[in-house]
Wavefront OBJ file of the C-alpha trace (Angstrom):
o trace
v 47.473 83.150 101.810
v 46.726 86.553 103.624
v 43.987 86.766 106.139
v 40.521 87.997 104.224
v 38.672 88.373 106.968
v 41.353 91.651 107.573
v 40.495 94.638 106.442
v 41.884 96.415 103.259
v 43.663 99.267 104.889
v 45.447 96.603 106.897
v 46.504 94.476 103.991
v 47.993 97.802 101.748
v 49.549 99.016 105.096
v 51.391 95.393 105.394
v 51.799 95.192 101.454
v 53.172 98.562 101.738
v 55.737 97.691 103.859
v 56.939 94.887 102.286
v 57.631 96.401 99.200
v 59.084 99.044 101.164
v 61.685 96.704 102.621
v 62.478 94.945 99.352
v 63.015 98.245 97.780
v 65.758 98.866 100.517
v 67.335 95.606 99.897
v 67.914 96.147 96.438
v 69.200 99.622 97.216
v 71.839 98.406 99.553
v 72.393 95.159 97.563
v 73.259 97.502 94.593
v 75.503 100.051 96.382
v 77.295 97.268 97.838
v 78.378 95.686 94.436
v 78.962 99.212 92.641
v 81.569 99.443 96.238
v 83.125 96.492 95.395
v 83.543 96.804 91.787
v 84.830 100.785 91.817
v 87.221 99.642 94.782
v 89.963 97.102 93.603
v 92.936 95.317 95.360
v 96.065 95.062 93.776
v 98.066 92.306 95.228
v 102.052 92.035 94.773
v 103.949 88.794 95.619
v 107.185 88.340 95.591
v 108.949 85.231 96.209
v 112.565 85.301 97.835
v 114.955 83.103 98.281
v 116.852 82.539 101.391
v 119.660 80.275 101.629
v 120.377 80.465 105.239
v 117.656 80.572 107.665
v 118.306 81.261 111.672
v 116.186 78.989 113.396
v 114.663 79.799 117.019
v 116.302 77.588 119.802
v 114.113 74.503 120.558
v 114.657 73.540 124.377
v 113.088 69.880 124.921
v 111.915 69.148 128.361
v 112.051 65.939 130.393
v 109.270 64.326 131.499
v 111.449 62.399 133.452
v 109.745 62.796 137.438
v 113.285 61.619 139.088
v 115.813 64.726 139.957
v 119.304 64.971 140.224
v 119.235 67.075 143.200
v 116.197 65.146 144.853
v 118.396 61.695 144.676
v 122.091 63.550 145.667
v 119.879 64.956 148.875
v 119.003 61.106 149.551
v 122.663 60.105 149.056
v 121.898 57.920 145.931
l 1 2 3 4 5 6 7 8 9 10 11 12 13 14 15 16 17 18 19 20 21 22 23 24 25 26 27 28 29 30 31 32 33 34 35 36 37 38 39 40 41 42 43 44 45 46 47 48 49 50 51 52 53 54 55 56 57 58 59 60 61 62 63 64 65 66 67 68 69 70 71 72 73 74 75 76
C-alpha cells in the first residue's frame, strides 16, 4: 500500500499527518454535536382561524392582438 522504496522519516512524517488530521476531525465533529445538543429550538404554532379573508385584486389580461382604438382610427 505505501511506497517501501520511501524512506522512514518520510512515511512517519506522512503517517504523522494523517493522524494529525483525523484527530482534528473528531475534535470539530465532537464540538459540533455538543453545539447542537446544548443549543435547542423551541418552536410555537399556533393555528388561527380566519373567517373572512381579503383577497388581492386579480386583473386578467387579453391576449386578444385587435384594439379598440386601433379599429375606431380605421373607422371599423
Amino acid at each position: 500500500m505505501a511506497d517501501q522504496s520511501s524512506s522512514p522519516y518520510r512515511r512517519s512524517v506522512w503517517a504523522l499527518l494523517v493522524l494529525v488530521g483525523v484527530a482534528v476531525t473528531v475534535i470539530q465533529i465532537q464540538d459540533r454535536v455538543r453545539y447542537y445538543f446544548t443549543h435547542p429550538v423551541n418552536v410555537v404554532i399556533r393555528d388561527v382561524h380566519v373567517s373572512q379573508l381579503r383577497f388581492p385584486t386579480v386583473t386578467i389580461c387579453s391576449e386578444n392582438k385587435i384594439s379598440l382604438s386601433k379599429l375606431t382610427s380605421l373607422g371599423m
